[in-house]
C-alpha positions in Angstrom: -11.5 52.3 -20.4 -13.7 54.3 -18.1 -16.8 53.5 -20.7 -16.1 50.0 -20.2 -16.2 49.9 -17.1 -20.2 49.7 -16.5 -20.1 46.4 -18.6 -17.8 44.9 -16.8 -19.6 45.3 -13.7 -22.9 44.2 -14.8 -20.4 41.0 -16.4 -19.2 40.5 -12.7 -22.6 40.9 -11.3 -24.4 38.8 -13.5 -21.7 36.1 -12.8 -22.2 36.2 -9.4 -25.7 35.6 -9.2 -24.9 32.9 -11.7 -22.5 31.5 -8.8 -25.0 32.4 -6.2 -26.9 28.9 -5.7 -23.6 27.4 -5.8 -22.6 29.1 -3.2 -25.3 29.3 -0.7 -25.4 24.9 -1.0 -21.3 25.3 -0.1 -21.9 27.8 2.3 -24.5 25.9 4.2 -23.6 22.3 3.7 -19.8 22.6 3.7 -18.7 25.6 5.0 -20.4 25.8 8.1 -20.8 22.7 9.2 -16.6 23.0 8.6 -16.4 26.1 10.4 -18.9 24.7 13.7 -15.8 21.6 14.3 -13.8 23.8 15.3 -16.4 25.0 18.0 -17.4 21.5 19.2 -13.9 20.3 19.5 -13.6 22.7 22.0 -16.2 21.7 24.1 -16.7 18.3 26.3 -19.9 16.5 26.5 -21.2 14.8 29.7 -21.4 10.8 29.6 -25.1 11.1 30.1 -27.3 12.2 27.8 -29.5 15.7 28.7 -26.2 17.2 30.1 -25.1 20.4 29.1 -21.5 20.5 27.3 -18.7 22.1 29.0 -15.9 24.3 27.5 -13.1 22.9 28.1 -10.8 24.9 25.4 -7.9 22.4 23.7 -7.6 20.2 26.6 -10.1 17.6 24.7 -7.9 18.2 21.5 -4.9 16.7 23.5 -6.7 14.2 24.9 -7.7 12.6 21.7 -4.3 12.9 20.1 -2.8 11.5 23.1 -5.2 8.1 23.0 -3.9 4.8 22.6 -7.6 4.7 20.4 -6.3 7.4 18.3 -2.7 6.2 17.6 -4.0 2.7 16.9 -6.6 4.2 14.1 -3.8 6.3 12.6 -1.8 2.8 12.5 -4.7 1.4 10.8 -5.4 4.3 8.5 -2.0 4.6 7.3 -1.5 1.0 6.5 -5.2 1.0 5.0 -3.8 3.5 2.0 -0.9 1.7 1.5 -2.5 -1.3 0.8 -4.9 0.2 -1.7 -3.7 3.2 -3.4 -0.5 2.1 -4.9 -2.3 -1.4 -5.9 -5.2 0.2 -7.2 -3.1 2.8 -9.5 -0.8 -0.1 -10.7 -3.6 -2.6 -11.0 -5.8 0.3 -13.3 -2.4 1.4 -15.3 -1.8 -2.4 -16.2 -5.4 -2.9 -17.2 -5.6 0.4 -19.2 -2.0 -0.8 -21.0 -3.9 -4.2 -21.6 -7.1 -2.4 -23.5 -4.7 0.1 -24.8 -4.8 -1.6 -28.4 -6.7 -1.7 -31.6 -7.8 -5.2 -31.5 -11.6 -5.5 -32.2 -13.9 -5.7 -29.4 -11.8 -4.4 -27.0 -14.4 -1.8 -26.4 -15.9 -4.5 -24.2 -12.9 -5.1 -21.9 -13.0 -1.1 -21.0 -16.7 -1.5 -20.3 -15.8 -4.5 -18.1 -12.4 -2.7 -16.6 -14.0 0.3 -16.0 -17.5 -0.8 -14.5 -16.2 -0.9 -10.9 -16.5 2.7 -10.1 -20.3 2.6 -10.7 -20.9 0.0 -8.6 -22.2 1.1 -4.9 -20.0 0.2 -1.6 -22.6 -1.4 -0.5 -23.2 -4.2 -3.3 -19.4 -4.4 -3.5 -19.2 -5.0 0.4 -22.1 -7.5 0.4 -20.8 -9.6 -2.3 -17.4 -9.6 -1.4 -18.6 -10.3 2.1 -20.7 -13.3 1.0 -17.3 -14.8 -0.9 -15.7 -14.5 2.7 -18.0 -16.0 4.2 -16.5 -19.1 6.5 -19.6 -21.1 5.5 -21.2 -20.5 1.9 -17.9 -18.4 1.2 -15.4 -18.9 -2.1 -12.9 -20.6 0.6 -15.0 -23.4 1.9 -15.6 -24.2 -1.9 -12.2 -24.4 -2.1 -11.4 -26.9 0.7 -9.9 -23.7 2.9 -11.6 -23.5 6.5 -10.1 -20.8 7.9 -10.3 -20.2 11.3 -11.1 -18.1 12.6 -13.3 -16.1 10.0 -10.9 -13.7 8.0 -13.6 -10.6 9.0 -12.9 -11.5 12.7 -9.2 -12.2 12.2 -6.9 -9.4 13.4 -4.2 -10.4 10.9 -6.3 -10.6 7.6 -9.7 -8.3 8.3 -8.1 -4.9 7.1 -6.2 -6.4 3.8 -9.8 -8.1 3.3 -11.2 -4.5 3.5 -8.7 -3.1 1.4 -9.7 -5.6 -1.1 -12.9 -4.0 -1.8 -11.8 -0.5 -1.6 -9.2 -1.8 -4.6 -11.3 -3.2 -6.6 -13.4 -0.2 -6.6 -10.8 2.1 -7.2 -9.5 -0.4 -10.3 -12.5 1.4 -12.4 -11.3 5.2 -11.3 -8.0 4.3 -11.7 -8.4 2.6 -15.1 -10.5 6.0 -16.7 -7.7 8.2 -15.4 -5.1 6.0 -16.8 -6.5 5.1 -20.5 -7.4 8.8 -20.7 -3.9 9.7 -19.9 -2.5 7.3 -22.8 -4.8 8.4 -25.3 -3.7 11.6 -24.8 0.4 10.7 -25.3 1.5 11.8 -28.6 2.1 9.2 -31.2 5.4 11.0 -33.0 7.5 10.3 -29.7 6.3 6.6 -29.0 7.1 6.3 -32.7 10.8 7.4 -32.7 11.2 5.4 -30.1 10.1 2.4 -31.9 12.4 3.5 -34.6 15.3 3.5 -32.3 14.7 0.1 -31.7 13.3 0.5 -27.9 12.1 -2.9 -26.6 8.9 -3.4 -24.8 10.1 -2.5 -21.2 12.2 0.3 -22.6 9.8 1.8 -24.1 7.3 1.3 -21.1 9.5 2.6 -18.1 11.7 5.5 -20.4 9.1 6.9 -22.9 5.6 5.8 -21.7 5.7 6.4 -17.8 7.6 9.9 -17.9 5.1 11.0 -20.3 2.5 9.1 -18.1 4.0 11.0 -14.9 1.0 14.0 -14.7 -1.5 11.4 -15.4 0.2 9.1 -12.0 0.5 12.4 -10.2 -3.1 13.2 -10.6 -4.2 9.2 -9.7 -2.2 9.8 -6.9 -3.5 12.5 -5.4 -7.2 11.5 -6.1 -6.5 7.2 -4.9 -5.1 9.0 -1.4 -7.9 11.4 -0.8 -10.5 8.5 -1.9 -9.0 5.6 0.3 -8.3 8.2 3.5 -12.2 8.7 3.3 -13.7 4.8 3.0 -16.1 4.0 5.7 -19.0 2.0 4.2 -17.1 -1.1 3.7 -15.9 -1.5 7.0 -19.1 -0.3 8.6 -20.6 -2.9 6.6 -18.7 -5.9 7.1 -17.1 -5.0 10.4 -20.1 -3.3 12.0 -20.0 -2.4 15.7 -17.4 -5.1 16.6 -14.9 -1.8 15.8 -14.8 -1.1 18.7 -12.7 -3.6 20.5 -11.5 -4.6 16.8 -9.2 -1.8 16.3 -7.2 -3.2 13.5 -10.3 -2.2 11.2 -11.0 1.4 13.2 -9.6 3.5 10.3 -10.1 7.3 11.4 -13.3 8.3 9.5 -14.9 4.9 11.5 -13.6 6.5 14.5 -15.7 9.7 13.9 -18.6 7.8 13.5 -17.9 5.8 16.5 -17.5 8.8 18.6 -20.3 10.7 17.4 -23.2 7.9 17.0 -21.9 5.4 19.3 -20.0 7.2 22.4 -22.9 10.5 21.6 -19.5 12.8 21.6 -19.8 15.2 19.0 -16.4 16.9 20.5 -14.4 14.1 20.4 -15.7 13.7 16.6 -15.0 17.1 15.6 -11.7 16.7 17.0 -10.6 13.6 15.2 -12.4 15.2 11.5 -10.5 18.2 11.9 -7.3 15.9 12.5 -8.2 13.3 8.8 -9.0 16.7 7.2 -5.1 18.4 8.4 -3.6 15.0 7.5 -5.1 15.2 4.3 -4.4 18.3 3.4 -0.6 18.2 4.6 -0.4 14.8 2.2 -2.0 16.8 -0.7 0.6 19.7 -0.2 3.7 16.9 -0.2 2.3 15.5 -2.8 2.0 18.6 -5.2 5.0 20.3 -3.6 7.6 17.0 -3.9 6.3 14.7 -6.4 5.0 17.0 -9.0 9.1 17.9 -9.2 9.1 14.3 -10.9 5.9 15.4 -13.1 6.9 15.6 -17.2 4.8 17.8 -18.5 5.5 17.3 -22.2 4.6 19.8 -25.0 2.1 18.3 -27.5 
């Protein structure tokens, strides 16, 4: 034991320094900036610029959460991942069923399916932003006129958004899903064809509890990436956020605040809040659902 132990240092050291350059990019580019938040959300910048910042301890952190601003962007935020995280995973696990058979050329239809997620926000906001368009738009072609523009409509402007950010998250969602039925083993779908299971028998008792870690996992991934969408709205909605709250998700607010209001305080304060919410959301979801999880033994 004791003449083993010299190896196993020099193993340890040499995977450190493997790890190094990993870790100095995380240390400077993620963990400090993290880490400096929680410093600027305790200090209060002046309206005008050239001012120096003053302490002001967590005074500013109640002030935010107290805002009519920030309650309205929660509102916003919260309805913004309902609308596109349970669509998206039950648009992507419908698609993936679809291309889930041995029919030739089918390989094509996954290309298609899955050739959202490599397309940028910012072609996917620009096109679905021309086909919205009150004048050259798909509606107008139709014989719609809608008035007034559904960007600029309170009612409609955040589905519209939520749109994109679905269609996106269709690709993501339909990789993690025809991965996860690959991977379900072919003796139990059998017996269950045996049995004489019809088609929604076998998909809601067999295929979705087996399915269940692969859900879990879409799950978790669809709320962290829909919590974090900015470019779509900054795109299409633009600086008209801010008297257009409906749209004014959280991580918009945190640009607003630091670019637009110059209040790098106020920003810190509501990151730190999108990162706890996310975090608390992660640990329901692993510590609740994953109860529902069937992890089956292959």
């Amino acid at each position: 034991m004791k003449g083993g132990s010299p190896r196993r240092y020099r193993e340890w050291g040499l995977a450190y320094l493997m790890l190094l350059p990993a870790l100095v990019v995380f240390a400077v580019f993620t963990f400090y900036p993290f880490a400096r938040n929680f410093k600027l959300a305790l200090y209060q910048n002046p309206p005008f610029p050239g001012l120096p910042s003053r302490y002001v301890g967590l005074h500013q952190v109640g002030t935010v959460l107290s805002s009519t601003s920030f309650h309205q962007s929660l509102v916003s935020t919260f309805f913004y991942v309902l609308m596109v995280v349970p669509t998206g995973l039950l648009g992507g696990l419908l698609l993936a069923l679809a291309a889930h058979k041995a029919i030739r050329g089918m390989s094509i239809f996954r290309t298609v399916f899955s050739s959202t997620v490599v397309t940028s926000v910012a072609v996917a906001a620009v096109v679905f932003g021309t086909l919205m368009d009150p004048v050259v738009g798909l509606l107008p072609w139709l014989g719609i006129d809608p008035h007034p523009a559904i960007l600029q409509n309170p009612t409609w402007a955040l589905p519209a958004v939520a749109l994109i950010a679905v269609w996106q998250f269709l690709g993501l969602s339909f990789i993690i899903m025809t991965a996860g039925l690959q991977s379900l083993p072919d003796e139990v779908l059998e017996a269950a064809r045996l049995d004489g299971a019809g088609t929604w028998t076998m998909f809601w008792r067999v295929t979705v509890p087996l399915l269940s870690p692969t859900l879990f996992f879409g799950l978790v991934v669809g709320t962290i990436y829909a919590f974090q969408s900015f470019g779509q709205i900054d795109i299409l909605i633009g600086p008209q956020n801010s008297g257009f709250t409906h749209t004014n998700v959280l991580l918009y607010a945190v640009y607003q605040a630091l670019s637009i209001q110059n209040d790098p305080g106020m920003a810190a304060v509501l990151s730190i809040v999108l990162f706890v919410i996310l975090l608390v959301f992660t640990l329901i979801q692993l510590r609740f659902l994953e109860r529902r999880v069937t992890y089956a033994n292959a």
